[in-house]
N, C-alpha and C positions, 0 to 999 in steps of 0.2 A: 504494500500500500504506500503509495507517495506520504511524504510530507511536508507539510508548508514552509515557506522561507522560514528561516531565523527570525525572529520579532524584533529586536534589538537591530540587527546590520538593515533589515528593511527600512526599517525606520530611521536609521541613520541615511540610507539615499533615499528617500524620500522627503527630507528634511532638508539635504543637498538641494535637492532640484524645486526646494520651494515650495514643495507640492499643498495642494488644498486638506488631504486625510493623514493620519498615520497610519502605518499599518494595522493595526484593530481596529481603528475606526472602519478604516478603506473597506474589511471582512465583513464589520456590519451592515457596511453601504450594500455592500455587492447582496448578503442575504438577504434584506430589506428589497430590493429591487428584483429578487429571482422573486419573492413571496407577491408581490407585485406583477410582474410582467411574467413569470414563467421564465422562457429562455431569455436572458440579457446580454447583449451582443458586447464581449469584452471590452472592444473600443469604447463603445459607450460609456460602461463603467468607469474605464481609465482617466476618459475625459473629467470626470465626478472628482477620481481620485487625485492626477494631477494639475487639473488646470489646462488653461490655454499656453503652448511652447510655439515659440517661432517657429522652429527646426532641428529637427534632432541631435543630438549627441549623443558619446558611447554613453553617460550616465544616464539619460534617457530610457535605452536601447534597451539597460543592462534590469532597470528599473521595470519595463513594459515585460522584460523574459519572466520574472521574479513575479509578478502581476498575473500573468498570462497564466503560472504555475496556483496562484491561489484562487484562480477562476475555474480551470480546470477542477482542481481537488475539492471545490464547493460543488459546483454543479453536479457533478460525481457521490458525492456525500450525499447531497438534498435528494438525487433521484434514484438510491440504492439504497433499497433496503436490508442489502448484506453487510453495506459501509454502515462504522456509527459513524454522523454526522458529528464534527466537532468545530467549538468556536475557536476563533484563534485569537490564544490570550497567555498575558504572559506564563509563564510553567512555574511546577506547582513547588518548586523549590525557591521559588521569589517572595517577597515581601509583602503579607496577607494584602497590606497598605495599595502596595502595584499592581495586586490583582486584582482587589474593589475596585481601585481606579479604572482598572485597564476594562473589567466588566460594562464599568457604565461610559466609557467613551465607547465599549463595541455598541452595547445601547442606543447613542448617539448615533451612531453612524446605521445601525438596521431602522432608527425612525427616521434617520435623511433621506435611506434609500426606497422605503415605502413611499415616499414623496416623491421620489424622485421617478420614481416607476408609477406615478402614476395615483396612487391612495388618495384622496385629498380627506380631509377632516368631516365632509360630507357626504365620503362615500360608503354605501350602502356595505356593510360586511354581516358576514355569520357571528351568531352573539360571540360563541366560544371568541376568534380571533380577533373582535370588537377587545374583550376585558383581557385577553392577552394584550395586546398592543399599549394600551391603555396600562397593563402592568412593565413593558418593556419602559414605556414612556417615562413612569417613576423609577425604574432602576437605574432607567439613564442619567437621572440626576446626581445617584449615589457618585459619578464622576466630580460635580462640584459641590460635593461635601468634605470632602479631603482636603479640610482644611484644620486649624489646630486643636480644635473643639473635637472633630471629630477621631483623630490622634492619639489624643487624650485620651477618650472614651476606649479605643481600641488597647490601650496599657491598660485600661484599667480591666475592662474585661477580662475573663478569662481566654488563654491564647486558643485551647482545643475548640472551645465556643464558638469563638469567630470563625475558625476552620470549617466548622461544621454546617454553620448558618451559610458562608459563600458556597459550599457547593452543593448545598440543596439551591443557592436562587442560581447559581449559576447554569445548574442543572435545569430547574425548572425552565429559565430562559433558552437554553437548547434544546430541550422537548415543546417549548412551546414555540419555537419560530418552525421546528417540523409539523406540527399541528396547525400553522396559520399558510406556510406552504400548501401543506393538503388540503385545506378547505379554500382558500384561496383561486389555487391555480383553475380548479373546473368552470368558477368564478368568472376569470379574467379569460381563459381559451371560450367561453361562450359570447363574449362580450369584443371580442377583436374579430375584425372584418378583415378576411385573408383576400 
């Protein structure tokens, strides 16, 4: 089974090149917009990700191959059932702190890409996907609450505790973006004029 670039070196040329997303953001984007449109043409997404470029260069190039690979291994996930889908977020030996963060800017980025693909705030959805969405929406926040307050509170609590509570939401947020997938897409393919 493939796996995704490195989180950290993406983000580092993608940071280079100026780009609009990081890389966990960029993964939300792109599953927010698969949950949306179904198939999403990589280009597209890339444009989401990095912005408008004059003209290419190798950091460009090198940046679109590294892209192209978390498109593929999404697309591939979302639509196999033999694959677990997974979000791409920092690893589980990182700093509980990185990983809250890092959940709710993926957050972030699967409610830009719902928009971006199309959702709008008035669109008609399945309840289920309706109060998923609507839970992604406040998870997403948890990205700007990592602030000292919140810090604090994470010393104070106990360490297995926190452990525990991020990957039940983290979990939940990965069962429920395949759950708003599958009710979605039949959704969106009856609704597009080929």
């Amino acid at each position: 089974m493939q796996k995704f670039p490195d989180i950290p070196q993406l983000e580092d040329m993608l940071f280079n090149l100026d780009a609009a997303m990081g890389a966990t953001e960029s993964h939300g984007a792109l599953c927010g917009m698969l949950c949306a449109q179904g198939a999403t043409n990589a280009a597209q997404w890339m444009l989401h990700v990095l912005g408008e470029h004059e003209k290419s260069s190798p950091g460009l190039q090198a940046v679109g191959k590294e892209l192209m690979k978390v498109h593929q291994i999404s697309v591939e996930q979302m639509n196999n059932n033999e694959i677990n889908f997974e979000l791409m977020l920092p690893d589980d030996d990182d700093q509980l702190e990185d990983r809250v963060e890092g959940l709710g800017i993926w957050c972030q980025g699967f409610v830009y890409g719902l928009a971006a693909g199309g959702i709008k705030e008035d669109t008609v959805l399945p309840e289920n996907s309706k109060e998923l969405i609507k839970d992604i929406l406040e998870i997403s926040r948890a990205g700007y609450v990592a602030d000292d307050e919140a810090e604090q509170a994470v010393e104070e609590a106990g360490d297995d505790e926190d452990e525990v509570a991020f990957k039940e939401v983290s979990e939940y947020v990965r069962v429920g973006v395949l759950l708003v997938y599958e009710e979605l897409q039949p959704l969106q393919s009856s609704q597009t004029v080929h």
